[in-house]
N, C-alpha and C positions, 0 to 999 in steps of 0.2 A: 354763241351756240357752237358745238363742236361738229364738224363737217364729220362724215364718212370717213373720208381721205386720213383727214387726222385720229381717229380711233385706229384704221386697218395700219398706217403707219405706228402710231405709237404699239399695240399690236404686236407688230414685227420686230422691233425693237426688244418687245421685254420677253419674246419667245432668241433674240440673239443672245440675249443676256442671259438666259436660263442657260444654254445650249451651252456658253463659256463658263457657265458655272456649274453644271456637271461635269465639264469633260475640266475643271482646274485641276480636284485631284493626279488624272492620268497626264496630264503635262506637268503639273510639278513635279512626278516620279521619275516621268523620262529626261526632264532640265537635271535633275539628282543622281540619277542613275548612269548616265550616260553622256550628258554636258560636264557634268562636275567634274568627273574623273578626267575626262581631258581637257579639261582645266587647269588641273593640279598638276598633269604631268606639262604640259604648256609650260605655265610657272615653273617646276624644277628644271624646265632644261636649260633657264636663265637664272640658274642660280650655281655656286661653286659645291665642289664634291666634300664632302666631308673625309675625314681623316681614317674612320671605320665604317663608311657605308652612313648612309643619309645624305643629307644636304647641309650646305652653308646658308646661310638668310645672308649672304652676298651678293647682287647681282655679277653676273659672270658669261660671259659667252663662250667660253671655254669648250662648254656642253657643245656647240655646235661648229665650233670649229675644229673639235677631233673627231666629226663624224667626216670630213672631208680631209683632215690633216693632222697628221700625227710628229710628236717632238723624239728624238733622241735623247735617249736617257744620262747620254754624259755629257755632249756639247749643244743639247736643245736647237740641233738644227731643225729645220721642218721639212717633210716628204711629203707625199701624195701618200692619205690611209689606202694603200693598195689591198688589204685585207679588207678593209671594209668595200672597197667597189667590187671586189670577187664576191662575197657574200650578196651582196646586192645583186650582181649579175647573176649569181647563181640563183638566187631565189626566184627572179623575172623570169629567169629561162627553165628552169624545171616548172613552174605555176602556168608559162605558156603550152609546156610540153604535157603537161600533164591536163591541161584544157582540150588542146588537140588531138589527146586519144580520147577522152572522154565523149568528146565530140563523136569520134568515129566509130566507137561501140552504143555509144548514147542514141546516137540518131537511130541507127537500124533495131534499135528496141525499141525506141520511142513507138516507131514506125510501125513494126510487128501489135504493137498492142492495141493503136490506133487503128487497122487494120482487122482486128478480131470482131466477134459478134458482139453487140455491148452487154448482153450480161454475162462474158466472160471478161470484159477490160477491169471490172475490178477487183477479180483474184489475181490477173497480175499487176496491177499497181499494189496488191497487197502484198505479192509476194517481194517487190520492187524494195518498197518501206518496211521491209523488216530487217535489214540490215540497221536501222537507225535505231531500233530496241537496243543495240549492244553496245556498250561504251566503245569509242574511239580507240583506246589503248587496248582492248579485247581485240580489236579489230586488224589493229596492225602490230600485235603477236603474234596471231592465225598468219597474217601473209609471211609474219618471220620462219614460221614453219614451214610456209612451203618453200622458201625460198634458201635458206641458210646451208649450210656445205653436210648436214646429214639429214637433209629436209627431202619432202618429196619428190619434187622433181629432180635435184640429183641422183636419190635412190631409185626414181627409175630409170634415170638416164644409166647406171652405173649397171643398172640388171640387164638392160636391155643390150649392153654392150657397146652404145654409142660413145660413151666417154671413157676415160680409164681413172679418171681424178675428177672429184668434184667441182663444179662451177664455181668461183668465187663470184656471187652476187649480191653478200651478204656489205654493208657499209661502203653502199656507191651510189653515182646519180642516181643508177638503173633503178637500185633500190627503194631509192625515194620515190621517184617518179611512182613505181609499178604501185605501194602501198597509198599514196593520195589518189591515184586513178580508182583503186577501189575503194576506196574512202568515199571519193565525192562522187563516185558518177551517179549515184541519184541525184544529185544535185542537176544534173546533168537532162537527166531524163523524163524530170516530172515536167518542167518547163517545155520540151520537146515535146512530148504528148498534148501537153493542151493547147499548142499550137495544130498540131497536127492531127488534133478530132476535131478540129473548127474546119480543116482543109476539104475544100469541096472536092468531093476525089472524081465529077464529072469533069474538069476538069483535065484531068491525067487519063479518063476514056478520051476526052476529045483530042489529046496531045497523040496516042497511039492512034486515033481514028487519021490524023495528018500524016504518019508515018513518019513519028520524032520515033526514036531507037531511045530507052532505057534511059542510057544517061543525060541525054536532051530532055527528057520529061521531069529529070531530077535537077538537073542543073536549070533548066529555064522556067517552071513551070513551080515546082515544089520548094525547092529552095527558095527563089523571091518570098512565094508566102509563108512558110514559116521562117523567114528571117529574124522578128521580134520574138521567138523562141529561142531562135539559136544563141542570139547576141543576150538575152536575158540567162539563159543556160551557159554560156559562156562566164559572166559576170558570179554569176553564183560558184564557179568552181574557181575561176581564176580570183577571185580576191582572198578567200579560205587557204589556198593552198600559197599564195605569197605568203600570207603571215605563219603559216604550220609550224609548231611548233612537237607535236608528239610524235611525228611521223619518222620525219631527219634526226630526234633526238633516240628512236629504236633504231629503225635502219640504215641510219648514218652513222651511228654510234661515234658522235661527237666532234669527226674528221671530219662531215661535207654538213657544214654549218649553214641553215638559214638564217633569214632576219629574225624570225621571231628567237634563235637559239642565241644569238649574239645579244639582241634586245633581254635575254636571262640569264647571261654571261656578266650584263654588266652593271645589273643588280643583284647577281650575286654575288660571284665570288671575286670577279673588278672590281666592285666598291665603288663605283665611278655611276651614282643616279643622275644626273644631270647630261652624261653619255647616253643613258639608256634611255632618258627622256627625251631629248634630240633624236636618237635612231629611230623612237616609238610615232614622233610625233612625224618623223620623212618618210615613215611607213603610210602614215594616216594621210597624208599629202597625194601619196604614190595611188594609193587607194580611191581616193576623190578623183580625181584626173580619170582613173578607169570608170569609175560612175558617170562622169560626166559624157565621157565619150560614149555609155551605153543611151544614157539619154539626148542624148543629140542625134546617136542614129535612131535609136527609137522612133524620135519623134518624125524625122524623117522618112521612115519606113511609111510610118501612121498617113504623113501626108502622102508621100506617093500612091499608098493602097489608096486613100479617098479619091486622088486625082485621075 
């Protein structure tokens, strides 16, 4: 005779097997969609270049030893790729710089909206996400225009009499930077907010009622709690803007090269896949290690708050 136990058990069982068998479709797609591909770039970057672009079915490590070291073309001595560690270091350090403003325009919006009546927070979360209706490269031609040597603020600097010659701001860091800070900072801000409507703001009365000053109520009091905002809002700008590819390819106009601009440098007109599948894949490396770090504070944060 079959006990209880064993029906609510078997039961449980053929409701876990239903569950993996609805959701097999949507896991096949994402193993296909997204495993696969970096898969095959995996694979090519252990394999030899081909003669006009493709690959060799050689194994070859070639791929990843000119992403750190590069051969002279007459006597095949070996350097340090110093082009490639600039590239890289520039990409880190504009991706940081451009997190760090984001941050500091990000936050006091966040803040402003969380702070409004709630049936006005979602006209501007609306007005917020509507930059995202417009493609990227719309987005950062508009900043080319205000920014470029017959652009707006030149021509008001030049009317106003402040300058006598236009600003060259067009094809430099500044310029990158300033066009991904507008780019991502919603990225920036949605994550902020929903920190920051969670935040109990009696809180930040009791911190004035102690007689903390402004930036004691922010730095000790607000800050700690929405820190898994910050560090979440952080990760969503700083990973998008290391790989940028549309941004540095207008604003840079092809002088101040990121990773993603070298990683289409060297499938295209390099002919060297096996280079660009090794750069792709230390990108992806580079990238995980920043995930990891958000989730290790995260989770840290998560205990502290409970603690």
């Amino acid at each position: 005779m079959v006990s209880p136990q064993d029906v609510s058990e078997q039961r449980q069982k053929k409701e876990i097997r239903d569950r993996w068998f609805l959701s097999a479709p949507a896991l096949i797609l994402i193993l296909a969609a997204s495993v696969g591909p970096l898969v095959i770039v995996l694979l090519y970057s252990f394999l030899a270049p081909g003669n006009y672009g493709d690959v060799k079915w050689e194994f070859s490590t070639e791929g990843w030893f000119n992403v750190l070291f590069s051969r002279d073309i007459f006597d095949d001595t070996v350097s340090l790729a110093d082009a490639h560690f600039l590239i890289f270091w520039r990409s880190v350090k504009l991706a940081f710089a451009t997190t760090i403003f984001c941050l500091i325009f990000g936050f006091p919006t966040a803040y402003f909206i969380a702070t409004r009546a709630p049936h006005n927070r979602s006209l501007w979360l609306f007005l917020i996400t509507i930059p995202f209706w417009t493609n990227m490269l719309i987005r950062t031609f508009a900043i080319q225009e205000v920014i470029r040597s017959e652009g707006i603020i030149n021509t008001l600097l030049l009317k106003i009499g402040i300058i006598s010659a236009p600003i060259q701001m067009m094809f430099t860091d500044f310029a990158i930077m300033l066009g991904m800070t507008y780019v991502f900072l919603p990225l920036m801000v949605l994550p902020l907010y929903a920190s920051l409507e969670k935040l109990d703001f009696r809180l930040v009365e009791a911190g004035y009622d102690l007689y903390a000053s402004r930036f004691g109520v922010l730095w000790r009091i607000v800050i700690p709690l929405v820190k898994p905002g910050i560090i979440a809002g952080s990760i969503l700008v700083f990973v998008p803007a290391l790989s940028s590819y549309v941004v540095p390819r207008v604003l840079g106009g092809g002088k101040n090269l990121m990773v993603g601009n070298l990683i289409e440098l060297q499938f295209g007109q390099g002919r060297n896949w096996p280079l660009g599948a090794a750069l792709s894949v230390t990108l992806v490396i580079i990238v995980l290690f920043a995930m990891l770090y958000y989730v290790r504070n995260a989770s840290k944060s998560g205990g502290s708050a409970h603690g």
